[in-house]
GUKOL-758325 format. One line per 8 residues: number of its first residue (from 1); their letters; for each residue x, y, z of C-alpha. Coordinates in Angstrom, 2 decimals, decimal comma, always signed. Layout:
N
NUM = a = X:Y:Z ~ ...
This chain:
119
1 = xxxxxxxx = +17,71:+7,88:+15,57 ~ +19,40:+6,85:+12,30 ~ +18,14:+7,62:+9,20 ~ +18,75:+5,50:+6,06 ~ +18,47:+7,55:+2,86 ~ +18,68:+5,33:-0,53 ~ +19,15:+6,81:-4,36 ~ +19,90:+4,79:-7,59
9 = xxxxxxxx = +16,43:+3,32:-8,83 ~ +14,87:+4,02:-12,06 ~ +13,54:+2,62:-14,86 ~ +15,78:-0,13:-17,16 ~ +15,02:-2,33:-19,54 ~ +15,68:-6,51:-19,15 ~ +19,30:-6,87:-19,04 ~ +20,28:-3,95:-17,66
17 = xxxxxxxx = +22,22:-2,71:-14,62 ~ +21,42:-0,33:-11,90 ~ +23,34:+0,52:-8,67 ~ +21,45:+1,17:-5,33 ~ +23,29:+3,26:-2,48 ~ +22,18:+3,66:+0,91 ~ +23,37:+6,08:+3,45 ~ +22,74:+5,48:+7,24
25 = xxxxxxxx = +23,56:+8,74:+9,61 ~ +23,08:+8,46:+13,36 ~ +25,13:+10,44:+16,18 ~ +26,20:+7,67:+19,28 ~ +24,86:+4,82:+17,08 ~ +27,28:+1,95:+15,32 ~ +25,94:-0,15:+12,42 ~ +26,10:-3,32:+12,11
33 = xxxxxxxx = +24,68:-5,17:+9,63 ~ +23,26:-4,16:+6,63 ~ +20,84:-4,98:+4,09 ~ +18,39:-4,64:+0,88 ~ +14,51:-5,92:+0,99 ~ +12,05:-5,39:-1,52 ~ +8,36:-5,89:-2,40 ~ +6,52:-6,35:-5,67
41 = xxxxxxxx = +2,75:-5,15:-5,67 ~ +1,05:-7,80:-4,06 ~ +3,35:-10,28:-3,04 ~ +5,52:-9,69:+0,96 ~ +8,82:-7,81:+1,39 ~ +11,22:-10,50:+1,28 ~ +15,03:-9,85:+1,79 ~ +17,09:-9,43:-1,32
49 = xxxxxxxx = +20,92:-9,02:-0,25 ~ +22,51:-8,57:+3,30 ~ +26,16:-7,70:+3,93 ~ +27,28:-8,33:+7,91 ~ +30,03:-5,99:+9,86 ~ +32,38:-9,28:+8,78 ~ +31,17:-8,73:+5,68 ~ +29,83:-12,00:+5,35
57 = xxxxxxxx = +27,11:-11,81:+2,71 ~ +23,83:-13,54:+1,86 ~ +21,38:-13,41:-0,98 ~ +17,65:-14,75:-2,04 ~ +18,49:-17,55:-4,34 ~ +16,72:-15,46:-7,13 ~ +19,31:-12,94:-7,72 ~ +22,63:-15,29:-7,05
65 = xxxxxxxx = +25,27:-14,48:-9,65 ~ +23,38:-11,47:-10,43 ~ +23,61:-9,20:-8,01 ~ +26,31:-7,79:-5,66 ~ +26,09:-6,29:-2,43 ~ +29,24:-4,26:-0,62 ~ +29,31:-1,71:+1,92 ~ +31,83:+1,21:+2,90
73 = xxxxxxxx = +32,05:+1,27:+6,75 ~ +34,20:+4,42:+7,27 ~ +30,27:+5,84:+5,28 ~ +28,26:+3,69:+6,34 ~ +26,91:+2,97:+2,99 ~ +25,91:+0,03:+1,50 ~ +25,48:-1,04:-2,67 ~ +23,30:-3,29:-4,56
81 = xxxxxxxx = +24,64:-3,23:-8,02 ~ +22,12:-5,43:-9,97 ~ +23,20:-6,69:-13,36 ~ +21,19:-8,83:-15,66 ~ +18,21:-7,17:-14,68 ~ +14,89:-9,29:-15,56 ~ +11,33:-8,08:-14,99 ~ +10,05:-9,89:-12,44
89 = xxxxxxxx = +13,13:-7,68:-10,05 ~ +10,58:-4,82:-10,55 ~ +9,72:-3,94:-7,05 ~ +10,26:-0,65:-4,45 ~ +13,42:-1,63:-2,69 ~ +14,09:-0,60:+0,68 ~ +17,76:-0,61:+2,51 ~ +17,42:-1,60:+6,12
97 = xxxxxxxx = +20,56:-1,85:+9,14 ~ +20,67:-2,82:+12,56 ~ +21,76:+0,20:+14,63 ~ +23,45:-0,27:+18,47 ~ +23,65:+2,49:+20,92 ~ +24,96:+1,77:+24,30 ~ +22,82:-1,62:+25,05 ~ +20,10:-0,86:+22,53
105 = xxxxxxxx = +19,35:-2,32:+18,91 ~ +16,83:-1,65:+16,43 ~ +16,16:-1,66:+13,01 ~ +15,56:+1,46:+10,63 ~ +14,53:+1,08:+7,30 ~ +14,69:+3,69:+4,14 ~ +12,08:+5,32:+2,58 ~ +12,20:+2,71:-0,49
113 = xxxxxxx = +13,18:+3,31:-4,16 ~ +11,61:+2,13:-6,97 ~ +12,97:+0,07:-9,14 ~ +11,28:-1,01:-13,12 ~ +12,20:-3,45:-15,39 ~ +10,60:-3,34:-18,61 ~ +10,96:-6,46:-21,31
């Protein structure tokens, strides 16, 4: 199993920055690529920022020129830093990876991390 563990969230007020970090630990397992979701009460978990083992990145048109992701492979870590935060970013966000092991993939997420804008 691999196990994602995420710190960095808080609360900031409209315009700020935060930095997310997420740590994925699995014996036997490589990771491939990773990734940022999140999900605002009521509305679905949609994908915020993904970062492949190429590091070939992709974002929701929503946070373009705002927010970087980046990863450190020999840790398998991977970053948000947001910038410009606005309020409608408030959500819990949750770090996700694909995970190999011999022929098998999957998907672990993170526990989630909250993260509050205020105006």
């Amino acid at each position: 199993q691999v196990q994602l563990v995420e710190s960095g969230g808080g609360l900031v007020q409209a315009g700020g920055s935060l930095r997310l970090s997420c740590a994925a630990s699995g014996d036997g397992f490589s990771i491939g690529t990773m990734a940022w979701s999140r999900q605002a009460p009521g509305k679905q978990r949609e994908l915020v920022a993904r970062i492949n083992s190429d590091s070939s990145t992709n974002y929701v048109d929503s946070v373009k020129g705002r927010f970087s992701i980046s990863r450190d492979n020999a840790k398998n870590t991977v970053y948000l830093q947001m910038n410009n935060l606005k309020p409608e970013d408030t959500a819990v966000y949750y770090c996700w990876c694909t995970a190999t092991r011999l022929h098998w993939t999957y998907t672990p997420w993170g526990q989630g991390t909250q993260v509050t804008v205020s105006s």
